[in-house]
N, C-alpha and C positions, 0 to 999 in steps of 0.2 A: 528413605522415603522418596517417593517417585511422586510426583506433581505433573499433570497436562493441564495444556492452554488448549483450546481450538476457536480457530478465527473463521467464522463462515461468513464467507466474502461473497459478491456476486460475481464473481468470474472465476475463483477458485475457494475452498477448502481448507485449511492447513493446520497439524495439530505437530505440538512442539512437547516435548518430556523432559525435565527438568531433574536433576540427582544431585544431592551434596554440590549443586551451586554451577553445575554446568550442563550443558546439553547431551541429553543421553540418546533422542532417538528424536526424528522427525517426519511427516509424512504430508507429501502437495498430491491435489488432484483437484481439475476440473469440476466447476460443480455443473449443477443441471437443472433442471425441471421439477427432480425429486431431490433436495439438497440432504434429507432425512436418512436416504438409501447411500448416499454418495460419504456420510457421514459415519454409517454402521462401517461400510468398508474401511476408510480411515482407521478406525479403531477397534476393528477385529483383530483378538487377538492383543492389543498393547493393554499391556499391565501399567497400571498406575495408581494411588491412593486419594489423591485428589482431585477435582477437574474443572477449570474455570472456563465459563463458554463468552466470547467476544465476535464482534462482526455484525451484519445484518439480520443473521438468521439465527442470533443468541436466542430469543426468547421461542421460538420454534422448537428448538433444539431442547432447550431444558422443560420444554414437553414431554420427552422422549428418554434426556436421559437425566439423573439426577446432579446438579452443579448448580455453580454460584454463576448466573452474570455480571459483564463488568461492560462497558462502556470500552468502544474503541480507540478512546481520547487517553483514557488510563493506563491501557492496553499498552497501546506505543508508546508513552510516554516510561512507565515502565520497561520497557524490552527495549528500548533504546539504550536503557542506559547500562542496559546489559552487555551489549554488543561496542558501546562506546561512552565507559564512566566518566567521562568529563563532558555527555552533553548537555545542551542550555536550550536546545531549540530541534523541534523533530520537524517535518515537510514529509508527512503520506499523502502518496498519490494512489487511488487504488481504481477498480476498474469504475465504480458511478460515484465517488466523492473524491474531494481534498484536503487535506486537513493541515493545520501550519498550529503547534503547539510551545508552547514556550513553557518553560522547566525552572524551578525554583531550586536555588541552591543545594536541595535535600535530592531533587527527583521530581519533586511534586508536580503539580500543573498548575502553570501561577496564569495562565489567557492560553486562548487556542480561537482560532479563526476556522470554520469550515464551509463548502462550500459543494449542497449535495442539492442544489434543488434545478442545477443545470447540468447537462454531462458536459460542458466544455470545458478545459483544463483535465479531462480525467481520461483516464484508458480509453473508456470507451467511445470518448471523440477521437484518440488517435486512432481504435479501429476502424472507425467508418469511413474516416478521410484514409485511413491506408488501402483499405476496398475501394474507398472514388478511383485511387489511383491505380490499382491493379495490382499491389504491392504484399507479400506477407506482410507482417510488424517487425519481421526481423529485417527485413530485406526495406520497408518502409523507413528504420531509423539509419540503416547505411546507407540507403541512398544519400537521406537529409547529411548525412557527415561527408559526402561525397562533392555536394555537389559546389559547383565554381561560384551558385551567386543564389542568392533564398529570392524570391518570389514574393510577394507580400498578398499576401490572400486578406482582405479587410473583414469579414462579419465572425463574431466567436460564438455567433449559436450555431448548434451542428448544422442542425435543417438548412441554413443561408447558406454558412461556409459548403456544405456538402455543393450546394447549388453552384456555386460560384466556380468550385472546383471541379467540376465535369465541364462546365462552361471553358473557362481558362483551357484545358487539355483541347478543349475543342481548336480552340484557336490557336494550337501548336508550344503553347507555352512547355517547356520541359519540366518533365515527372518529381525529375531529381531538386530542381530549384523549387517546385510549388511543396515538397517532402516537406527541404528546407525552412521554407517562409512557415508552415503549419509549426515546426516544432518549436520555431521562437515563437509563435503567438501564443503557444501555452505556454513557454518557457514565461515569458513575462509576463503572463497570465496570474502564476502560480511563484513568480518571485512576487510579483504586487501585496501577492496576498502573505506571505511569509515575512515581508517590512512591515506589517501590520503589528507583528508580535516580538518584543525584545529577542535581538541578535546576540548572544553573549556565548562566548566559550564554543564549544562544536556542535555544528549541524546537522542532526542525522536525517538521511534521505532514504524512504525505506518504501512499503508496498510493490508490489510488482511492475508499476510506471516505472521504479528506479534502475530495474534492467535496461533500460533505454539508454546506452550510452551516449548519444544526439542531447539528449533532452537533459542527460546528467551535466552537460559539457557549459549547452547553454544556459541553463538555470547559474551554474556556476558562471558566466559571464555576467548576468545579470545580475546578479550580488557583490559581486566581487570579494567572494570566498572560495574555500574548499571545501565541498559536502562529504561528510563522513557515509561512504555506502555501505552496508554489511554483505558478505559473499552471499547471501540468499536474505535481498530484503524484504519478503514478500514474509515472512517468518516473524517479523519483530513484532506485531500486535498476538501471536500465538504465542510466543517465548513468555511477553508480558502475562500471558494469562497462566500461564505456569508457573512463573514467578508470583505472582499471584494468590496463587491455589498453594503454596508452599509455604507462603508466608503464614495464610491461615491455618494451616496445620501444625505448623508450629507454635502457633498463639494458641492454639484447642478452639478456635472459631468454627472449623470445617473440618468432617472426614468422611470420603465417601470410601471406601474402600471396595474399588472396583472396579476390573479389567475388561466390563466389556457393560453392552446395553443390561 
């Protein structure tokens, strides 16, 4: 039995295929304007019998195709523990929320903190201050790991910081140290909010913020732990939902049997 997750995220897409307990097949893409068209592509073509829809554009989606939604809180709390069975505590960062969920002995979701009604802390603050600067996001977090000394940029709403930070360049200040001072201020942004929710056992760090290796390094100074990252963790609330959509088919809850729209 083949089980998909699909997470429609606002900055990407992603759908996860699940087989006898491992990962069978996966697929990232950009979303867009039309997340519906961006979605058919995704899953043209994958075979699967189940399909659990998660993310922002869940309930859109299961306009379109027939699945179960689930909540993104679930999602990764679930698919975490896929990627790492012994954790206690997950930190998604994705392109417009945060999420900081903490895990009950079994898996469960025993509290979760989130944090989607400001972009600061989230992707999409680091793109804009990467564009103040003139920086990819790739080229944006090697700076910040580069530079000799962080910058201390003071206001965490984008619109200010944005303000601040074309100011500052104005006055000579160097790229590489203001990179810096940005990535700690979500860095402790986004530990603040992950002390909120019991620390126990391991930390998974997952959404596509977690490729940031700047931002992996410092959150991990601010805690003073090791976050558990999975090799692709933009994947972990899609996995969940596949994991998921598995579980009910095996309970006789759900079957959709079908490979495409």
């Amino acid at each position: 039995m083949r089980a998909a997750g699909i997470d429609i995220g606002s900055r990407t897409v992603k759908v996860a295929v699940v087989e006898q307990g491992r990962l069978a097949a996966h697929r990232i893409a950009y979303n867009s304007h039309d997340p519906i068209e961006v979605c058919r592509g995704l899953l043209d073509g994958l075979a699967y019998d189940a399909l659990f829809a998660t993310g922002y554009g869940r309930h859109l989606f299961k306009q379109y195709w027939p699945c179960t939604v689930v909540t993104e809180i679930k999602a990764v709390a679930v698919g975490s523990r896929f990627f790492a069975p012994a954790a206690r505590a997950v930190l998604d960062v994705g392109g417009q929320d945060t999420k900081a969920v903490a895990l009950d002995p079994r898996g469960g979701v025993a509290k979760f903190e989130m944090n989607d009604k400001c972009a600061a802390g989230t992707g999409r603050f680091l793109e804009i201050m990467a564009t103040a600067l003139s920086y990819s996001m790739e080229d944006f977090a090697d700076a910040a790991l580069q530079a000799s000394a962080e910058q201390k940029v003071s206001p965490m709403c984008t619109v200010f910081a944005e303000s601040e930070v074309i100011s500052l360049v104005a006055r000579g200040l160097p790229r590489d140290g203001l990179a810096a001072g940005l990535h700690r201020t979500v860095a402790q942004r986004v530990a603040s909010m992950l002390r909120r929710v019991p620390l126990e056992g391991d930390v998974v760090f997952c959404g596509g913020v977690a490729l940031n290796a700047c931002l992996r390094r410092l959150i991990e100074q601010e805690l003073g732990l090791r976050l558990v990252v999975p090799e692709q963790p933009q994947l972990v609330a899609a996995v969940g939902g596949a994991l998921l959509a598995a579980g009910s088919c095996a309970t006789g809850l759900l079957l959709n049997p079908t490979g495409s729209e």
